[in-house]
BATORKE-668104 format. One line per 8 residues: number of its first residue (from 1); their letters; for each residue x, y, z of C-alpha. Coordinates in Angstrom, 3 decimals. Each point is the difference from the previous one (the first is absolute). Example, Ala and Ser with C-alpha at 12.3 -4.5 7.8 and 13.67 -1.06 7.14 Angstrom:
// BATORKE-668104
1 = AS = 12.300,-4.500,7.800 | 1.370,3.440,-0.660
***
This chain:
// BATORKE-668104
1 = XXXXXXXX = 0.000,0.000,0.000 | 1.284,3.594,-0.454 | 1.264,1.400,2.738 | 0.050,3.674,0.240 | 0.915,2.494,2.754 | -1.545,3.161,-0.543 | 1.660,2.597,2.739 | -1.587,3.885,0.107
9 = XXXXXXXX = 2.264,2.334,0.590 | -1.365,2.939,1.951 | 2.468,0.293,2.221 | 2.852,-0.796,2.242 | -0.955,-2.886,1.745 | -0.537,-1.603,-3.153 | 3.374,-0.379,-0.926 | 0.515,-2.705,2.463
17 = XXXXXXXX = -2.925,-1.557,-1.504 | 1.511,-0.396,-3.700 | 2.974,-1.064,1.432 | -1.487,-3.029,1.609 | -2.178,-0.801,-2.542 | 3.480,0.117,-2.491 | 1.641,-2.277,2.414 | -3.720,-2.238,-0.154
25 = XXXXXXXX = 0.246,-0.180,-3.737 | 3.610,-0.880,0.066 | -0.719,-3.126,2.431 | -2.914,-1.427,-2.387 | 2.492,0.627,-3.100 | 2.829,-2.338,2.345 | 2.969,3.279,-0.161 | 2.953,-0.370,1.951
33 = XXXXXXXX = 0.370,2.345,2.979 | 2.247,2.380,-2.073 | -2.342,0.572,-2.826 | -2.992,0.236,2.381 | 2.293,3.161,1.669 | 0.061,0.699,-4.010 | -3.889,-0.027,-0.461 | -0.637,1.709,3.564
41 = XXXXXXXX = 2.158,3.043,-1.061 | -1.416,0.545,-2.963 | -3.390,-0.132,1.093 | 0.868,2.376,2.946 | 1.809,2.662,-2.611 | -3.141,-0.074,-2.191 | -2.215,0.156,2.670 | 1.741,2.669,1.852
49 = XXXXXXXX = 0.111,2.192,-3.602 | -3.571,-0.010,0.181 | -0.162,1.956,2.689 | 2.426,2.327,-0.634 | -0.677,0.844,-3.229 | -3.444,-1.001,-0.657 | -2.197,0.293,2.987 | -0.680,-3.304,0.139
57 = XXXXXXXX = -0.526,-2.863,-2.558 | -0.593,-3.402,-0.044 | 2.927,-3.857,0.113 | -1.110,-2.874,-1.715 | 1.980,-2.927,0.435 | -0.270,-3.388,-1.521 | 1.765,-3.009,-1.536 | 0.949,-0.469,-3.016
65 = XXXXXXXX = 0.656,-3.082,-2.285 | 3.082,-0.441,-1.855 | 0.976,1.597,-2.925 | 1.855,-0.886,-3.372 | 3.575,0.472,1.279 | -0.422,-3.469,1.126 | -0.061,0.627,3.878 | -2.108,-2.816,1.754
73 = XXXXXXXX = -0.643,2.004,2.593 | -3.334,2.444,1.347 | 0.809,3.739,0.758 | -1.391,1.987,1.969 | -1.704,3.313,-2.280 | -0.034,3.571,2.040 | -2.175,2.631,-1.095 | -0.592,3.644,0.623
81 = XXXXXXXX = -2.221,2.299,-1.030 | -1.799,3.523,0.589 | -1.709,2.906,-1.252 | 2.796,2.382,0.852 | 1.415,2.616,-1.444 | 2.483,-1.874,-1.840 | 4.012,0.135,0.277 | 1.274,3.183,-1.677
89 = XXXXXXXX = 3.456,-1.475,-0.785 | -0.309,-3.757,-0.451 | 4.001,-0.129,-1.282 | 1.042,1.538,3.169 | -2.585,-2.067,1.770 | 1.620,-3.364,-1.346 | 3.618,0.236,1.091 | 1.047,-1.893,2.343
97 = XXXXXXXX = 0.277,1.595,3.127 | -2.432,2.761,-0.862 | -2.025,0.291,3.542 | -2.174,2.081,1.834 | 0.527,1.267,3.560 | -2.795,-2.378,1.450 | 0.776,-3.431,-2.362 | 2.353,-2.676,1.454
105 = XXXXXXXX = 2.540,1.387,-2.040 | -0.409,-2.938,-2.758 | -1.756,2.322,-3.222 | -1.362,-1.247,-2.886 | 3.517,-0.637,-1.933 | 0.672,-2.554,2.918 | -3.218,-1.871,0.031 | 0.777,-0.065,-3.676
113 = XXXXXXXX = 3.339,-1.161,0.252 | -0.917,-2.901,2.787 | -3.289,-1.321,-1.865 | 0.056,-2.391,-2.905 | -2.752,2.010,-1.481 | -0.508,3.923,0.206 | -1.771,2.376,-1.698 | -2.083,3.026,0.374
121 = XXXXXXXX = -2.452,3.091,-1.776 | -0.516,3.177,1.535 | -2.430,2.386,-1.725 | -0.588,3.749,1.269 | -3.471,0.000,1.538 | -0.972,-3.478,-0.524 | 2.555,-1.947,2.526 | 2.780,-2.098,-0.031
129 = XXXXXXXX = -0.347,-4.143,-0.554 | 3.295,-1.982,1.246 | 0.645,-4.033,-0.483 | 2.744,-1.807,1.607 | 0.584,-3.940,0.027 | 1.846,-1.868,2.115 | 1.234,-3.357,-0.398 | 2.009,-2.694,1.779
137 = XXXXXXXX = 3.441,1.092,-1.801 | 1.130,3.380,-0.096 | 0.177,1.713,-3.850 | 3.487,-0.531,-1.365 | 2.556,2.526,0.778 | -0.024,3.601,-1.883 | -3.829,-1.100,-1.038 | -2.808,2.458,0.050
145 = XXXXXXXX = -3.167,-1.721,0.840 | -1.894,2.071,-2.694 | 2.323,-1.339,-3.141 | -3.004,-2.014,-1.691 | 1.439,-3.215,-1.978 | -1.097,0.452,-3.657 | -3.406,-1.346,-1.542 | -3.312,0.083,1.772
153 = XXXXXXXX = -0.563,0.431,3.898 | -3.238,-0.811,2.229 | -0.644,2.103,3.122 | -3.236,0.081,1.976 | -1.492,1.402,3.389 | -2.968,-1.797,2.114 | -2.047,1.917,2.787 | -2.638,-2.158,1.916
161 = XXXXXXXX = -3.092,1.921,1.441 | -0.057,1.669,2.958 | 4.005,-1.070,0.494 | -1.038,-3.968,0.340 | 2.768,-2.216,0.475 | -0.863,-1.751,-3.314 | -0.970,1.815,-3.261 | -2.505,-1.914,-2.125
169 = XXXXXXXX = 1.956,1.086,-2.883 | 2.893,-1.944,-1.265 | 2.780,0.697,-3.281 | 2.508,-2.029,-0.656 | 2.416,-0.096,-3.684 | 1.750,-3.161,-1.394 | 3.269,0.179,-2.197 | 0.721,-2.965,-2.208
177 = XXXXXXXX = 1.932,-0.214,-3.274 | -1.550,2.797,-2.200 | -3.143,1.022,2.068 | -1.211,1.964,2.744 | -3.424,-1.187,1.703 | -1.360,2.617,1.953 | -3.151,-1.142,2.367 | -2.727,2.302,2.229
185 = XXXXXXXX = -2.365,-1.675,2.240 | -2.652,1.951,1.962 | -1.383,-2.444,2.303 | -3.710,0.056,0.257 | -1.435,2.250,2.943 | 3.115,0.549,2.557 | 2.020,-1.469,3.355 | 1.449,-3.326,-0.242
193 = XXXXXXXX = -2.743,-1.856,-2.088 | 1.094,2.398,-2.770 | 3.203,-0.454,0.717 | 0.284,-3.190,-0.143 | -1.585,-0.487,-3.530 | 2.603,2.930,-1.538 | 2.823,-2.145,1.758 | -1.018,-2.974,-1.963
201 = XXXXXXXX = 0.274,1.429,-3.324 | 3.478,2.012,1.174 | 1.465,-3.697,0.883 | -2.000,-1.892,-3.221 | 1.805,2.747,-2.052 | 3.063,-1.279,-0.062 | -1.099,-3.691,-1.355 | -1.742,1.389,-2.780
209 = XXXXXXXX = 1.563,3.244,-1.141 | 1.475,-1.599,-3.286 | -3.994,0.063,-0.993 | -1.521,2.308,-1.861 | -1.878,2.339,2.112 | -3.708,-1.373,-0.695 | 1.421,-3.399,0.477 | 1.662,1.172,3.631
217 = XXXXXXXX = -3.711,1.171,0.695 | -1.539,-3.375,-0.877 | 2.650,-1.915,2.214 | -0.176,2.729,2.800 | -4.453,-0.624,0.375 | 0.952,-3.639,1.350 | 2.484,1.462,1.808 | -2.133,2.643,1.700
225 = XXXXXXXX = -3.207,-2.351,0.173 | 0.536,-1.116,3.721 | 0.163,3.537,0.759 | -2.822,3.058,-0.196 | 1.759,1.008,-3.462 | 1.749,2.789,-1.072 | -0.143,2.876,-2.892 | 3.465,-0.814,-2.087
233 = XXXXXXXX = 1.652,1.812,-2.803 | 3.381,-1.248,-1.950 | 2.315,1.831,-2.155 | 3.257,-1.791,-1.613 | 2.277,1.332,-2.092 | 1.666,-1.710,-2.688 | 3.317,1.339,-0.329 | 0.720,-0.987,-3.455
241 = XXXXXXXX = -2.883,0.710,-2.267 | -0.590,2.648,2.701 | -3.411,-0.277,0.351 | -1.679,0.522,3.257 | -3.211,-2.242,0.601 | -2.704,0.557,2.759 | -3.099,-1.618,1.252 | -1.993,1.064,3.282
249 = XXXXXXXX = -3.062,-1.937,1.498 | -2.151,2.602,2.605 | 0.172,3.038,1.051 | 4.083,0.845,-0.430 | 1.494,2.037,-2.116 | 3.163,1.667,-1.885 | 1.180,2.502,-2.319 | 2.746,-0.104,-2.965
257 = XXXXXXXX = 1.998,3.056,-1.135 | 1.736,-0.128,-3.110 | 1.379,3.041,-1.703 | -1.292,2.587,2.674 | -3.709,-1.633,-1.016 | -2.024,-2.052,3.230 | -2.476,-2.887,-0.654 | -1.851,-1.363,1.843
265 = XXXXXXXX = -0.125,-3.845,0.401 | -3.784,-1.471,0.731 | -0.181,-3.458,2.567 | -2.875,-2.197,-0.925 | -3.251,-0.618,2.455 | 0.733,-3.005,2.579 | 1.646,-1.034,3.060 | 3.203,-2.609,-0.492
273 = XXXXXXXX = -1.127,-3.094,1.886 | -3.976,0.730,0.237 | -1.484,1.961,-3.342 | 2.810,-0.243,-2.574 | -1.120,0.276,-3.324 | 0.944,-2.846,-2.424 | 1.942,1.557,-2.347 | 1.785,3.723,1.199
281 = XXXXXXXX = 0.770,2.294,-3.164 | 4.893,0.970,-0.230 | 0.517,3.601,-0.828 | 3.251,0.150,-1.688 | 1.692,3.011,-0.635 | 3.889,0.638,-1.197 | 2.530,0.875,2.816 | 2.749,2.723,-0.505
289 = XXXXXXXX = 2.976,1.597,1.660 | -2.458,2.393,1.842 | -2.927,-1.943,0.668 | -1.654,-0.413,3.537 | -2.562,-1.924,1.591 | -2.030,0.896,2.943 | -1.982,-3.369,1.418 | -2.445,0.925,2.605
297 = XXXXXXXX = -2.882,-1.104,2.471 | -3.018,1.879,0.680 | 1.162,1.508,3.137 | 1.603,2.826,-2.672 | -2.489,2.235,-0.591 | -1.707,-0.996,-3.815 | 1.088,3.509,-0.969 | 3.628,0.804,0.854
305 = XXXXXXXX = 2.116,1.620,-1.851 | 2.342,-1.533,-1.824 | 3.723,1.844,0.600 | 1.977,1.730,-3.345 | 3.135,1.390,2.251 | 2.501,-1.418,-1.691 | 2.681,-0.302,2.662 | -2.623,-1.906,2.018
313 = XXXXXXXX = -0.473,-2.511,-2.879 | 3.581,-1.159,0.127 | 0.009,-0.348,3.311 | 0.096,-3.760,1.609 | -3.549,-1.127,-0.573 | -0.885,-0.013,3.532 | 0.459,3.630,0.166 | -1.936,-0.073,-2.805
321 = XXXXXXXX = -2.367,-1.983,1.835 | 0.139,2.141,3.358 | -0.855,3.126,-1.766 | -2.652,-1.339,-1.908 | -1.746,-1.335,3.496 | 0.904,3.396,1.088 | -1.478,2.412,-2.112 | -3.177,-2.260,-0.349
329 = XXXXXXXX = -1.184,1.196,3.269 | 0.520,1.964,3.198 | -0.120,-0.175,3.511 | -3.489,1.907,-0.182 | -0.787,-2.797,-2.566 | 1.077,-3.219,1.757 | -0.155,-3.544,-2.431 | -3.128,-2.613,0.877
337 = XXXXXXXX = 1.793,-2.487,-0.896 | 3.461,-2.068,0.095 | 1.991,1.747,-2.516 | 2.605,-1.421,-2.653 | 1.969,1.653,-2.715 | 2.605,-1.719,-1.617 | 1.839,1.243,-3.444 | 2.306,-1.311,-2.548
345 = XXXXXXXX = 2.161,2.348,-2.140 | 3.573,-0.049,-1.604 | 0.854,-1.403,-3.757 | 0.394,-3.406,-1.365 | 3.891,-0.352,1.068 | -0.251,-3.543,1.702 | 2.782,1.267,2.587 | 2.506,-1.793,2.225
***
């Protein structure tokens, strides 16, 4: 099931509270004691940054599976985000050592420098999104977390309701040979029913991602029939005739840019498991060097906007994905439902 900690940050005592829940999330990912010191710094730095330069904002931690580097291991994902101001001089911002009088003296360039995975967007007037992973080896020497390797990357954020333990929602991405399967599951209603039927097609995924997508559907309603069912979308992306297929059963949904132009991408009626339609109708649409696709549940508002700021769009996707969730709502406009983005962007380049 997907685990989320969702930490307000309003102020100081909360600090402490990201902390432990960073050094929570490390234990369930199984990091050694130094990168657990790793993930608790981090989350501290962002958290404190928050309220120094934002007022107050918002950690989500979770874990995350592994990637295509070929680490076996689960990291632990770090997320901040606000409505701030933004930061006026994100260069300055990003070297290491930068502080402010009231951090722990750590900065942004260090919890950069000490994550696998870093990156960050700051807008004026529309806030600042930050992503850090941690994982069980520290980043090779005179690494940057936020060098991408080539070809296409998968990044997603998942918010249960009313900060549950368990989202509902579930993404998950499979690499193999010249693909890239990208699965949402919104499990029906919420709690741990839900979650439970999202979990089983994020751990089905895996055995059948070398399907097409409405084939992975078919396989995933026997999967999901023990359970109350689940709305399900696929995308994969076939890296050499660079095509980019996608099928959705329920009510999830995505979006495809190509060439500064969004589309939409239309899920058919059904629940996986329960109501699934017999036959479920593949959009397939041609995949560039600056493509990107936005899967999400219903929790996002049915009429966000998607983002054109540039800069943001070549950010890791789960900035990508933060800033979408962000912008989608407001504190004054709270979700009413588990929430889960998840994005996949970056050309055909099958990487290292």
């Amino acid at each position: 099931m997907s685990r989320v900690w969702d930490v307000p940050v309003d102020d100081s005592t909360r600090v402490r509270d990201v902390r432990v829940a960073a050094e929570e999330a490390s234990a369930c990912a199984g990091l050694p004691g130094p990168r657990t010191a790793t993930a608790a710094l981090v989350a501290t730095e962002l958290a404190t940054n928050l309220l120094r330069h934002a007022d107050g904002g918002r950690v989500l931690i979770n874990l995350v599976e592994p990637g295509r580097d070929g680490t076996p291991e689960t990291s632990v994902q770090i997320v901040s985000l606000d409505h701030g101001p933004g930061i006026p001089d994100i260069a300055a911002a990003m070297r290491d050592g930068y502080t402010t009088a009231s951090s722990l003296g750590a900065g942004l360039g260090t919890c950069r420098r000490i994550a696998n995975d870093f990156d960050l967007h700051s807008a004026p007037g529309r806030g600042t999104v930050a992503v850090a992973r941690v994982g069980h080896e520290r980043a090779a020497k005179g690494s940057q977390g936020s060098r991408p390797l080539p070809g296409p990357r998968v990044g997603g954020v998942n918010v249960p309701l009313g900060r549950a333990e368990h989202s509902g929602d579930a993404w998950s991405r499979v690499y193999g040979g010249d693909r890239v399967t990208l699965l949402l599951a919104d499990g029906l209603g919420h709690g741990p029913k839900a979650a439970e039927a999202s979990g089983a097609a994020v751990a089905e995924l895996r055995a059948v991602a070398d399907l097409p997508p409405a084939e992975i559907l078919r396989r995933l309603g026997r999967t999901l029939r023990p359970t109350r069912g689940a709305a399900v979308s696929v995308a994969q992306l076939d890296l050499t005739s660079g095509q980019l297929s996608f099928a959705g059963v329920g009510n999830v949904g995505g979006r495809l840019r190509t060439d500064g132009i969004w589309k939409p991408l239309l899920s058919h009626p059904g629940i996986v498991g329960a109501q699934a339609p017999a036959s479920v109708p593949v959009q397939r649409f041609p995949w560039q060097e600056d493509s990107l696709l936005v899967l999400h549940s219903d929790g996002l508002p049915g009429r966000w906007t998607p983002p054109d700021d540039g800069v943001l769009l070549s950010c890791d996707p789960a900035v990508v994905a933060v800033a979408v969730l962000r912008d989608a709502g407001s504190a004054a406009l709270p979700v009413r439902d588990d929430t889960c983005v998840a994005v996949l962007s970056g050309g055909l380049g099958s990487g290292a």
